[in-house]
PDB file of N, CA, C and O in Angstrom:
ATOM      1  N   UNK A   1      -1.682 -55.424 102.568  1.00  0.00           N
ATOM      2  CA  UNK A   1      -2.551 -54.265 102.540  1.00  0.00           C
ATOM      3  C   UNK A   1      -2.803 -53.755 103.949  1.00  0.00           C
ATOM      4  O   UNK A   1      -3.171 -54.538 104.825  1.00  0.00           O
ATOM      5  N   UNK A   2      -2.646 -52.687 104.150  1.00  0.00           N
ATOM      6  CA  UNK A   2      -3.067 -52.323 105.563  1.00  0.00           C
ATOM      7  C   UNK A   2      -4.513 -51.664 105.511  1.00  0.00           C
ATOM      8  O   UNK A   2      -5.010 -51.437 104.408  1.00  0.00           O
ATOM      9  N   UNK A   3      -5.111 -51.391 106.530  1.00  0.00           N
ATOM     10  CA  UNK A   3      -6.513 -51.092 106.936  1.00  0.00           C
ATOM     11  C   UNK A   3      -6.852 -50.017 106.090  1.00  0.00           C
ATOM     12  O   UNK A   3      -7.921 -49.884 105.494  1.00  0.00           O
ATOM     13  N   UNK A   4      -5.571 -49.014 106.065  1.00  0.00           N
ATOM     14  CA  UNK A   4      -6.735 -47.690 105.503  1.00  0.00           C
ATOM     15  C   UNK A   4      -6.613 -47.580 103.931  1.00  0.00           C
ATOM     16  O   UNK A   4      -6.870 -46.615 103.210  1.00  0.00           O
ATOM     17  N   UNK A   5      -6.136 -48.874 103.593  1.00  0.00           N
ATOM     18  CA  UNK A   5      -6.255 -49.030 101.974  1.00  0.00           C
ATOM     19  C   UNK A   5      -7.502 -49.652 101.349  1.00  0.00           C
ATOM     20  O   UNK A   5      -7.809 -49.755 100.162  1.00  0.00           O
ATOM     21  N   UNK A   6      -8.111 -50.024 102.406  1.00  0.00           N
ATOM     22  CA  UNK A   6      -9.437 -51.178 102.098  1.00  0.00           C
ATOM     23  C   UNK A   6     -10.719 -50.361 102.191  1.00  0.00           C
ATOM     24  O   UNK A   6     -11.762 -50.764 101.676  1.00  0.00           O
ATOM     25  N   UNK A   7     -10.616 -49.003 102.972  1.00  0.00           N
ATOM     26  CA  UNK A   7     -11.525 -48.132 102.821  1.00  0.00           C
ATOM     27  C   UNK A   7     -12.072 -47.355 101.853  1.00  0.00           C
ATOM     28  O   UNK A   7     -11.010 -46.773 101.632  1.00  0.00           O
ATOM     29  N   UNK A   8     -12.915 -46.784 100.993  1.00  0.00           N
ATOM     30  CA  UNK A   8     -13.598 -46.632 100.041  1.00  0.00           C
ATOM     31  C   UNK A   8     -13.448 -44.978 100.192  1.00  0.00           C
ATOM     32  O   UNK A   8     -13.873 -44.424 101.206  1.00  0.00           O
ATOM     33  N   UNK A   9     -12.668 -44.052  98.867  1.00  0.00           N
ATOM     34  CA  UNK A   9     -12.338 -43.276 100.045  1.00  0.00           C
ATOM     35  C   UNK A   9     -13.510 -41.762  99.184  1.00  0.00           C
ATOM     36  O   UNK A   9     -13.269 -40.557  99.253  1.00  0.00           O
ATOM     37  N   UNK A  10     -14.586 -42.365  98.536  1.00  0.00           N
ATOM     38  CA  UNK A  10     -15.521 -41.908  98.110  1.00  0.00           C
ATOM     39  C   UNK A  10     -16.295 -41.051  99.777  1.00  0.00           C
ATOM     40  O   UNK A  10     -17.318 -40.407  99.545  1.00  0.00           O
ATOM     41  N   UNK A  11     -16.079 -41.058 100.462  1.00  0.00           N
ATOM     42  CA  UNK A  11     -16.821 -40.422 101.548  1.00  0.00           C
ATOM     43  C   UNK A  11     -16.121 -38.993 101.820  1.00  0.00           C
ATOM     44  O   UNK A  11     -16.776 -38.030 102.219  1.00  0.00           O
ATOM     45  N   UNK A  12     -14.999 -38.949 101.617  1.00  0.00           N
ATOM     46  CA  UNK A  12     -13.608 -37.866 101.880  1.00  0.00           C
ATOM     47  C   UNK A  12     -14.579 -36.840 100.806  1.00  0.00           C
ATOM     48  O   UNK A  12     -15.136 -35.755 100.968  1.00  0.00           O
ATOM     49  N   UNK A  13     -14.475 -37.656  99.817  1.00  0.00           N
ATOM     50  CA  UNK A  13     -14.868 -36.804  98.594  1.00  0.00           C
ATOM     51  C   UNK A  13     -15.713 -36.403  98.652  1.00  0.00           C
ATOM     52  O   UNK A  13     -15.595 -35.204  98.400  1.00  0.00           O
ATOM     53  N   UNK A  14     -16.823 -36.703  98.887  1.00  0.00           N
ATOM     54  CA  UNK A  14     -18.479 -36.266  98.859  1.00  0.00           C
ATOM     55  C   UNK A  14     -18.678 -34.778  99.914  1.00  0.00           C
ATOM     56  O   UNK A  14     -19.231 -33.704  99.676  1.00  0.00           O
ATOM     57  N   UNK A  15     -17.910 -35.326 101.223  1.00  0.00           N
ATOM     58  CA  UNK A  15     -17.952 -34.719 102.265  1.00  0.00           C
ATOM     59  C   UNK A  15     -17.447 -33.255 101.943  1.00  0.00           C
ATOM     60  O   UNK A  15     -18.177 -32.312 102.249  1.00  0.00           O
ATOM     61  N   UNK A  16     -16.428 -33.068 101.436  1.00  0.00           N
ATOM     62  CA  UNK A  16     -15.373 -31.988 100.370  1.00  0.00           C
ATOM     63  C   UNK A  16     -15.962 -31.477  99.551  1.00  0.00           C
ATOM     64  O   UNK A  16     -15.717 -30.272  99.595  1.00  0.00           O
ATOM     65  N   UNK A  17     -17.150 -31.899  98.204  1.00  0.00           N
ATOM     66  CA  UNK A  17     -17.678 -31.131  97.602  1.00  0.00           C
ATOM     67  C   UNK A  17     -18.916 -31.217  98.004  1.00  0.00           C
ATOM     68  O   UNK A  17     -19.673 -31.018  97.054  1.00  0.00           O
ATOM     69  N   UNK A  18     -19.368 -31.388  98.809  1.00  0.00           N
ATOM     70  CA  UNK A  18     -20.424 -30.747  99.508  1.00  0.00           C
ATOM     71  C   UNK A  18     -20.727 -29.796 100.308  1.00  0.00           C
ATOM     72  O   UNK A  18     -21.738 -29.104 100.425  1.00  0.00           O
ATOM     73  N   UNK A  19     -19.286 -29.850 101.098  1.00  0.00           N
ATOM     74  CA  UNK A  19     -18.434 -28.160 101.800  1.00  0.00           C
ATOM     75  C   UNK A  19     -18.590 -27.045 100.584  1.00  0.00           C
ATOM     76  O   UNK A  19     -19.126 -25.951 100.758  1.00  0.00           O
ATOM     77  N   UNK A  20     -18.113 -27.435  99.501  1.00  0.00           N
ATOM     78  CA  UNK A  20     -17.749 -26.539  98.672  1.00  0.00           C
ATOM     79  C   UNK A  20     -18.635 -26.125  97.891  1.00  0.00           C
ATOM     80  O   UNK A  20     -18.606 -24.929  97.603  1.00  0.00           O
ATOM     81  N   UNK A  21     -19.608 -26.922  97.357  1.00  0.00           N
ATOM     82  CA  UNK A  21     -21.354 -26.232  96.875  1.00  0.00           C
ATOM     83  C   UNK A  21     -22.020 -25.690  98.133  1.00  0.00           C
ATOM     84  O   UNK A  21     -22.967 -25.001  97.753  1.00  0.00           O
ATOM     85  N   UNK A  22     -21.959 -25.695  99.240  1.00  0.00           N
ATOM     86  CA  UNK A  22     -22.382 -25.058 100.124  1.00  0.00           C
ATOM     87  C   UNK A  22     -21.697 -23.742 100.409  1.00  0.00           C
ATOM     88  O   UNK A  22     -22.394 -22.803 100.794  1.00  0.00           O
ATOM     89  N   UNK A  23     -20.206 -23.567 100.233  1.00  0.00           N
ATOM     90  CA  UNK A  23     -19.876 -22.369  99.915  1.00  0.00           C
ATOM     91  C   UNK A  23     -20.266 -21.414  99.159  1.00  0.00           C
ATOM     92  O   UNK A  23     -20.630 -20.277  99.460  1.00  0.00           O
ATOM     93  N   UNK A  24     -20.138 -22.133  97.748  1.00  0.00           N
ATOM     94  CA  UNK A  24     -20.209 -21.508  96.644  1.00  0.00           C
ATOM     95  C   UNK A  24     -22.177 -20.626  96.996  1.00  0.00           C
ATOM     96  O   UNK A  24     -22.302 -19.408  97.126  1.00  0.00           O
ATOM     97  N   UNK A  25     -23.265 -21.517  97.062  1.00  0.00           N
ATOM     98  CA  UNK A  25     -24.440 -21.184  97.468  1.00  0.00           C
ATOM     99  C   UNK A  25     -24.634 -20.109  98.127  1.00  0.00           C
ATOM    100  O   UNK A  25     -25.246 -19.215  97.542  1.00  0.00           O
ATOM    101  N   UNK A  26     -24.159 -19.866  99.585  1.00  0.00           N
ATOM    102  CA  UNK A  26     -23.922 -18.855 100.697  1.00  0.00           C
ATOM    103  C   UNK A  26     -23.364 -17.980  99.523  1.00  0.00           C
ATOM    104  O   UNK A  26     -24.363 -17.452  99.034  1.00  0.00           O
ATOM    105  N   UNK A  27     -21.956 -17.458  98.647  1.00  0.00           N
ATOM    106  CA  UNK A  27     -21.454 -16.770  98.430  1.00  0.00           C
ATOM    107  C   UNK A  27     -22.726 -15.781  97.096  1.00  0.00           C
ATOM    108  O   UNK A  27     -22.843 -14.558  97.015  1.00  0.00           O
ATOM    109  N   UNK A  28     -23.396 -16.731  96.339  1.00  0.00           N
ATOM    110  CA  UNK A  28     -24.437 -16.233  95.099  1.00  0.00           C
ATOM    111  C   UNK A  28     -25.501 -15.900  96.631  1.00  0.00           C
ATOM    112  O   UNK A  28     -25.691 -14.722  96.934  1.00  0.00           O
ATOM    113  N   UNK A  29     -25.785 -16.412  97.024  1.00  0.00           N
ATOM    114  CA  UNK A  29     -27.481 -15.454  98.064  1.00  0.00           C
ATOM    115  C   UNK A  29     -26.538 -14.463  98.604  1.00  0.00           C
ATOM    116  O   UNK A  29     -27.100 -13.390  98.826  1.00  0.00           O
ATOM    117  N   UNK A  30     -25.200 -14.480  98.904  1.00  0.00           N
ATOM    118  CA  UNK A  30     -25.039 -13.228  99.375  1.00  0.00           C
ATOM    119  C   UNK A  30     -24.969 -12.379  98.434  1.00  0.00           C
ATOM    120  O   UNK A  30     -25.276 -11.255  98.832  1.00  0.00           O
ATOM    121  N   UNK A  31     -24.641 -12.436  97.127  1.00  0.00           N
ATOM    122  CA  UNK A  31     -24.797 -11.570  96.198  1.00  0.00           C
ATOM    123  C   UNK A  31     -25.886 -10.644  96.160  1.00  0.00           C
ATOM    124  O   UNK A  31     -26.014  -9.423  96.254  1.00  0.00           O
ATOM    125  N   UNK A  32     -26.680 -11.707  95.976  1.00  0.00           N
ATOM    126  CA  UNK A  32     -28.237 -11.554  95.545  1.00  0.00           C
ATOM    127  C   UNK A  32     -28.636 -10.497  96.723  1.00  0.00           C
ATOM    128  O   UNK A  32     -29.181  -9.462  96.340  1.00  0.00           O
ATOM    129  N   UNK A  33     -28.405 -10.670  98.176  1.00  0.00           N
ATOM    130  CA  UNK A  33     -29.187  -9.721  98.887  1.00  0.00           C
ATOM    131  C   UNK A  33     -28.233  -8.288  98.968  1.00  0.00           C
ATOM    132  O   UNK A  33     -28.598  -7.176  99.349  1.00  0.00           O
ATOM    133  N   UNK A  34     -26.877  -8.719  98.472  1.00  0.00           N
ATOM    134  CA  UNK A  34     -26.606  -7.458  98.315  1.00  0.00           C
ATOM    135  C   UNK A  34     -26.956  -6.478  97.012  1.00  0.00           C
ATOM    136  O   UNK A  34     -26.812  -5.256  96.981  1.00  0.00           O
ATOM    137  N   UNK A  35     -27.407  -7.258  96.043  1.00  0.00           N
ATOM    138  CA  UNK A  35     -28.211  -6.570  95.168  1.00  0.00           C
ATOM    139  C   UNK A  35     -29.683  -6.229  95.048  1.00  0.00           C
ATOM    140  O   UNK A  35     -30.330  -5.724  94.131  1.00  0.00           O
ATOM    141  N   UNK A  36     -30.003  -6.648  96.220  1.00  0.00           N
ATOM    142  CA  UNK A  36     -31.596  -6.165  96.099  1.00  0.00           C
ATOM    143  C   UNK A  36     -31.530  -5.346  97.266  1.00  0.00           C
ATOM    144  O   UNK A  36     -32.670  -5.011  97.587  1.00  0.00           O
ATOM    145  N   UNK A  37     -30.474  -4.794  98.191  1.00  0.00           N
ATOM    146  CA  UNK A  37     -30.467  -3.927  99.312  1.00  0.00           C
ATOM    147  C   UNK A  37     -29.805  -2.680  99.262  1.00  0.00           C
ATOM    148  O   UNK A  37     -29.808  -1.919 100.230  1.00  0.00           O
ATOM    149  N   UNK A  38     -29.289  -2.445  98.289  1.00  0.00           N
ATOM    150  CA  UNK A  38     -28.884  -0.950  97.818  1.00  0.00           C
ATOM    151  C   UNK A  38     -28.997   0.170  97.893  1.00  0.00           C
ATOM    152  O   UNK A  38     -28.153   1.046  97.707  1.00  0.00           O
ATOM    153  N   UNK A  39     -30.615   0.286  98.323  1.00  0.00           N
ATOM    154  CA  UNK A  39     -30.650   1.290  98.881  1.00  0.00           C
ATOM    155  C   UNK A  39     -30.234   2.387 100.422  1.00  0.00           C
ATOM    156  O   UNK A  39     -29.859   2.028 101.538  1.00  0.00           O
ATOM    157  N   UNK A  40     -30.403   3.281 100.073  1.00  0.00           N
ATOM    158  CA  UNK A  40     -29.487   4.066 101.592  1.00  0.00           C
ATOM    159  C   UNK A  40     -30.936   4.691 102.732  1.00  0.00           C
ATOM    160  O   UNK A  40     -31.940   5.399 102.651  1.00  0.00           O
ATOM    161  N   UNK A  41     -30.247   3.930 103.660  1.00  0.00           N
ATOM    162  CA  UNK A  41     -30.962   4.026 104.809  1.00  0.00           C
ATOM    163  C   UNK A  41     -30.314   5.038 105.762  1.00  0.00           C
ATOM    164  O   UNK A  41     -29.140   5.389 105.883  1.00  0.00           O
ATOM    165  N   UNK A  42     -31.457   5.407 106.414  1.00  0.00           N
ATOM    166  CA  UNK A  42     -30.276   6.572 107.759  1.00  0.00           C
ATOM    167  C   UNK A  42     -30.809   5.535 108.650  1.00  0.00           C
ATOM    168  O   UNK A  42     -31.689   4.686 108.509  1.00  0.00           O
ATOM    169  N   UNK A  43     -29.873   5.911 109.787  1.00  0.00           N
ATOM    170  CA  UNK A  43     -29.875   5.243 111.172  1.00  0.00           C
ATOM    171  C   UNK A  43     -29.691   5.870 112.289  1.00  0.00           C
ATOM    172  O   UNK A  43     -28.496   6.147 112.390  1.00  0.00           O
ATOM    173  N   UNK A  44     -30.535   6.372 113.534  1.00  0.00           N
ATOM    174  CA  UNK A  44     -29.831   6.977 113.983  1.00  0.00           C
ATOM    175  C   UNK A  44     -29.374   6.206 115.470  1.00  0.00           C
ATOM    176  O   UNK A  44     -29.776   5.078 115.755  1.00  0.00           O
ATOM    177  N   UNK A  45     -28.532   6.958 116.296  1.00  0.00           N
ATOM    178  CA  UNK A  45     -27.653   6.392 117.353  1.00  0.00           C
ATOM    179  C   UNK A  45     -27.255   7.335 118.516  1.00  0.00           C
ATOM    180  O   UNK A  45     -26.166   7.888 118.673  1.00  0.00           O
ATOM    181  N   UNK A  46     -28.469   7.415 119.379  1.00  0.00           N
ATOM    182  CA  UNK A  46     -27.994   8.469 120.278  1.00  0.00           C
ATOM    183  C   UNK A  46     -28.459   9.839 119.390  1.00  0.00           C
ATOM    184  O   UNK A  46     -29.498  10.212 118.845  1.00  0.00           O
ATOM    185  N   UNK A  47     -26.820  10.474 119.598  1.00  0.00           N
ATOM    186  CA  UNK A  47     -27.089  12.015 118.469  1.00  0.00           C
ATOM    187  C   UNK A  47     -26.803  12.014 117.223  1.00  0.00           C
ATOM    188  O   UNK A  47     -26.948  13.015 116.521  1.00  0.00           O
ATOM    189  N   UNK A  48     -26.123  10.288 116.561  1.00  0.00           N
ATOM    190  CA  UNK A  48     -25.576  10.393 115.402  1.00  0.00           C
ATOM    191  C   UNK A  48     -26.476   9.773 114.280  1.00  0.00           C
ATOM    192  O   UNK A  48     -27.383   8.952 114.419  1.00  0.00           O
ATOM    193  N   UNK A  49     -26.035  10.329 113.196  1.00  0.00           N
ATOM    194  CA  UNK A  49     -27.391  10.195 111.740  1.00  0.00           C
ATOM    195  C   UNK A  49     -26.074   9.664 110.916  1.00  0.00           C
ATOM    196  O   UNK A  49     -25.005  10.262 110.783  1.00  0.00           O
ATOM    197  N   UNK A  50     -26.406   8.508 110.452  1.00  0.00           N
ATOM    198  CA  UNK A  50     -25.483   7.564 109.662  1.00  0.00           C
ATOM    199  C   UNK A  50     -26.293   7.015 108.269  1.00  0.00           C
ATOM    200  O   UNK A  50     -27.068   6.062 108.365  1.00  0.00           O
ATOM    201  N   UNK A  51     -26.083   7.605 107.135  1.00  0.00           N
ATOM    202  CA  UNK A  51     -26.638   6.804 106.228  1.00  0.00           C
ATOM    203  C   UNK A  51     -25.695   6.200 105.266  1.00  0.00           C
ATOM    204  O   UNK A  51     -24.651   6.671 104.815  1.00  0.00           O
ATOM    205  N   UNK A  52     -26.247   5.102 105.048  1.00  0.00           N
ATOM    206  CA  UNK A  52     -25.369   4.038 104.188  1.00  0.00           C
ATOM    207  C   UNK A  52     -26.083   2.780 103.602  1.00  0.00           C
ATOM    208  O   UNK A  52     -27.106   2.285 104.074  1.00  0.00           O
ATOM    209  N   UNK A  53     -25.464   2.374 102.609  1.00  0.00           N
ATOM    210  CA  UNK A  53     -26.622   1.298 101.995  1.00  0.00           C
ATOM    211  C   UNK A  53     -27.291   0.237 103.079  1.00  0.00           C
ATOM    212  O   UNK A  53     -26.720   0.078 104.158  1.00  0.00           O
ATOM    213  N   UNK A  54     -28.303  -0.364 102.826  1.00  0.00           N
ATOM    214  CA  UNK A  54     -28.825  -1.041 104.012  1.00  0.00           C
ATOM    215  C   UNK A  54     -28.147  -2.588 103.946  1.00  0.00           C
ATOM    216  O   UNK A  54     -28.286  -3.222 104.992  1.00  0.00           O
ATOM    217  N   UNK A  55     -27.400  -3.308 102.807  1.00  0.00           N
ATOM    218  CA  UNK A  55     -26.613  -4.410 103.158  1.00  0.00           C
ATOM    219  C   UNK A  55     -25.042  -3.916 103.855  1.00  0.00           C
ATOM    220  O   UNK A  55     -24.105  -4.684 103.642  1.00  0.00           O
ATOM    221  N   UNK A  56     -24.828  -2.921 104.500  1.00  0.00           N
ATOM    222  CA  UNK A  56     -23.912  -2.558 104.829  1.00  0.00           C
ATOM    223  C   UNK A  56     -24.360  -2.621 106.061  1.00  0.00           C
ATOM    224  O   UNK A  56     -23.867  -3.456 106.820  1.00  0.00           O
ATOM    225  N   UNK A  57     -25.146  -1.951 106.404  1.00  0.00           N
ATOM    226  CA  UNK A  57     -25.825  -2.090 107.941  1.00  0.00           C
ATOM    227  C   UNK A  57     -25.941  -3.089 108.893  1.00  0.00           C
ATOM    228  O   UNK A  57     -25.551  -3.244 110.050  1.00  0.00           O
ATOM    229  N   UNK A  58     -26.716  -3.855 107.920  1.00  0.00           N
ATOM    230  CA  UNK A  58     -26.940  -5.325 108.320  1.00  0.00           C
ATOM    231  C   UNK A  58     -25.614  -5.980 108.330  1.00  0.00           C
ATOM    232  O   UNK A  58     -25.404  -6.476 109.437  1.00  0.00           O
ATOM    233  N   UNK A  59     -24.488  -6.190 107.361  1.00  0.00           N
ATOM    234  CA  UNK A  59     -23.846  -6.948 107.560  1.00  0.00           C
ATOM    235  C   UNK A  59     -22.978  -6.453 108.987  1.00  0.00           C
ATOM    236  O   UNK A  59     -22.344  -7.303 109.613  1.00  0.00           O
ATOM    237  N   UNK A  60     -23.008  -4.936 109.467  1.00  0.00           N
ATOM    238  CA  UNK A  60     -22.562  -4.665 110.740  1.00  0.00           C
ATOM    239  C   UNK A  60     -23.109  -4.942 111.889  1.00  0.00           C
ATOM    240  O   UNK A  60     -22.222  -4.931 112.743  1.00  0.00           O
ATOM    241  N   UNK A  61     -23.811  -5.108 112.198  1.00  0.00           N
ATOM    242  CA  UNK A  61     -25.036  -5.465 112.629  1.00  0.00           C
ATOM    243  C   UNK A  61     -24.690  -7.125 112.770  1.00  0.00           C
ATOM    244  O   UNK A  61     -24.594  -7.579 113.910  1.00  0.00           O
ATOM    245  N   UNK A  62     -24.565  -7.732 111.983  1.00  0.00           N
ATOM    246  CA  UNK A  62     -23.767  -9.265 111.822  1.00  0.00           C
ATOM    247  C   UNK A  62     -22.748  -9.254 112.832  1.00  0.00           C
ATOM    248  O   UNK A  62     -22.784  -9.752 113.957  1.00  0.00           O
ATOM    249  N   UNK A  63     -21.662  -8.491 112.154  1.00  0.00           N
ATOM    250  CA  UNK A  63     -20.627  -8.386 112.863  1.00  0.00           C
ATOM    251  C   UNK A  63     -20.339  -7.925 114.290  1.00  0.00           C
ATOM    252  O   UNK A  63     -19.474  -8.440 114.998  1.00  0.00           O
ATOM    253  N   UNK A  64     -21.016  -7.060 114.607  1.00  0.00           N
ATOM    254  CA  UNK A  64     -21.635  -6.664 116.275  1.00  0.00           C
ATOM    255  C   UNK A  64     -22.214  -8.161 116.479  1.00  0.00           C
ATOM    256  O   UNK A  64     -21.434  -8.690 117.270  1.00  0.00           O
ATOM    257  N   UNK A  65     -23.232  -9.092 116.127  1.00  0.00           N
ATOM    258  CA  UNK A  65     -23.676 -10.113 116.877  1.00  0.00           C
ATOM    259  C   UNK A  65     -22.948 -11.096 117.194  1.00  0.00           C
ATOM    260  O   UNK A  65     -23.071 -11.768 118.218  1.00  0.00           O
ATOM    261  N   UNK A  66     -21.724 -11.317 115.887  1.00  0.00           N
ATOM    262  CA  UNK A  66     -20.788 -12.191 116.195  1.00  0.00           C
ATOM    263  C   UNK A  66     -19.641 -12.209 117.089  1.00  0.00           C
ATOM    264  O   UNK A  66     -18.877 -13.134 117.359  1.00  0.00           O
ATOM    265  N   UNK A  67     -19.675 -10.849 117.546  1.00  0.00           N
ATOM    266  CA  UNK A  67     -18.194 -10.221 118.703  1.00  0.00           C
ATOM    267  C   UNK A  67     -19.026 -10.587 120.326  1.00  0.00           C
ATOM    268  O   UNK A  67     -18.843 -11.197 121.380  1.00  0.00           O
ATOM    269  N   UNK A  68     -19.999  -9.745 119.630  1.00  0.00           N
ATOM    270  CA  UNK A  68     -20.919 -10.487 121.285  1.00  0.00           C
ATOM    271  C   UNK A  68     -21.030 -11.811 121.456  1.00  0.00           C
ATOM    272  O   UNK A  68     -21.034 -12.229 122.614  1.00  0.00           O
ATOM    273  N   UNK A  69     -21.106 -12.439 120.716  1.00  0.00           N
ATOM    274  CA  UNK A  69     -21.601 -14.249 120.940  1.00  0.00           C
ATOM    275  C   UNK A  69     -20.003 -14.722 121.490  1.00  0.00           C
ATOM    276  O   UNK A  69     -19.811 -15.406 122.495  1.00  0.00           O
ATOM    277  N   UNK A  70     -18.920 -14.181 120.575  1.00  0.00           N
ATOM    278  CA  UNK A  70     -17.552 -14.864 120.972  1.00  0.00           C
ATOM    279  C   UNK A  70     -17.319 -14.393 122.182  1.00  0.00           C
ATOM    280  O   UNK A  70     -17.142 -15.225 123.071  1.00  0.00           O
ATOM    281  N   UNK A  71     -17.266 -13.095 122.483  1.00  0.00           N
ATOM    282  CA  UNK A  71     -16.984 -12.345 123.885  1.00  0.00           C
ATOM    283  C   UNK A  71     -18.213 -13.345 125.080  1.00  0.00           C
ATOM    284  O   UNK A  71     -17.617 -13.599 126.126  1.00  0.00           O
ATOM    285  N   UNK A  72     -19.061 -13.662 125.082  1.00  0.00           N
ATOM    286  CA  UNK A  72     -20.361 -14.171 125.858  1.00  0.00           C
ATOM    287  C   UNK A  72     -20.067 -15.793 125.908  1.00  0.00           C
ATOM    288  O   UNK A  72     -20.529 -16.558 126.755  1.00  0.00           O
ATOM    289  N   UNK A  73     -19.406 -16.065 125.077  1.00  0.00           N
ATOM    290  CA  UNK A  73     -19.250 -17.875 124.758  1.00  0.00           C
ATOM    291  C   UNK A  73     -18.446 -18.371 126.281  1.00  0.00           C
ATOM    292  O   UNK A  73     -17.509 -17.884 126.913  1.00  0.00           O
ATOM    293  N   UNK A  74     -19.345 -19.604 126.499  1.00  0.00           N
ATOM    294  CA  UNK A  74     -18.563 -20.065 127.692  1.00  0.00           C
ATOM    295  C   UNK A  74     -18.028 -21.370 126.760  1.00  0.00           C
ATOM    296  O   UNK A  74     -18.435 -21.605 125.623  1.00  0.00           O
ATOM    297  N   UNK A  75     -17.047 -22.149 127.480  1.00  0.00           N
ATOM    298  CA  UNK A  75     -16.724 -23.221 126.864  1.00  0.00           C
ATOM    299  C   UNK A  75     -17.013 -24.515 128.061  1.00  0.00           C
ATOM    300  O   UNK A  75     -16.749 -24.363 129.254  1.00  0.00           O
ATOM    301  N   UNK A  76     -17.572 -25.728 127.507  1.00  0.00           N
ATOM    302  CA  UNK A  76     -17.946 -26.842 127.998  1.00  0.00           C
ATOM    303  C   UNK A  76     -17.244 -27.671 128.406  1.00  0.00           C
ATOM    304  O   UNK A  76     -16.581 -28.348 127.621  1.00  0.00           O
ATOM    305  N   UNK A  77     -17.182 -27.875 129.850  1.00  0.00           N
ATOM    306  CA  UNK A  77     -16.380 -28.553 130.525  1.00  0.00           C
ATOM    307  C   UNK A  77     -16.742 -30.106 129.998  1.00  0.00           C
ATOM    308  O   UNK A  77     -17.952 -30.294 129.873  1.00  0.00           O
ATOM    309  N   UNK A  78     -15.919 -31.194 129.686  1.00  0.00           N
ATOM    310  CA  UNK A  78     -16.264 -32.669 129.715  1.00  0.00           C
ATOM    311  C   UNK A  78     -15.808 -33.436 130.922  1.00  0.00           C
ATOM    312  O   UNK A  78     -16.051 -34.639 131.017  1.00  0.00           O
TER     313      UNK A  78
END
């Protein structure tokens, strides 16, 4: 028998569907706030008037925070 046969491999597993109910979770609340945000918001920007549902906004708004964080990210020297 070698070593990695003696390991119990119940941890692989747990670890895996616990990724995956945590997906699934994130994917229903995102539902959910996109159904309770439907309504249309204006925005304005400078001179421009933009209206569009307000989970649209926000999720741009997301997406602007996440370009900045990657563009801004330093990486850690060891």
């Amino acid at each position: 028998m070698s070593p990695d046969e003696t390991k119990p491999a119940g941890g692989a597993v747990q670890r895996f569907a616990l990724r995956y109910w945590l997906a699934i979770l994130l994917v229903v609340l995102a539902a959910v706030f996109i159904g309770q945000n439907r309504d249309r918001q204006q925005v304005h920007v400078l001179w421009i008037t933009v209206e569009s549902p307000m989970w649209l906004l926000l999720t741009a708004m997301l997406a602007v925070g996440i370009i900045v964080g990657l563009l801004l990210h330093r990486r850690r020297r060891n």
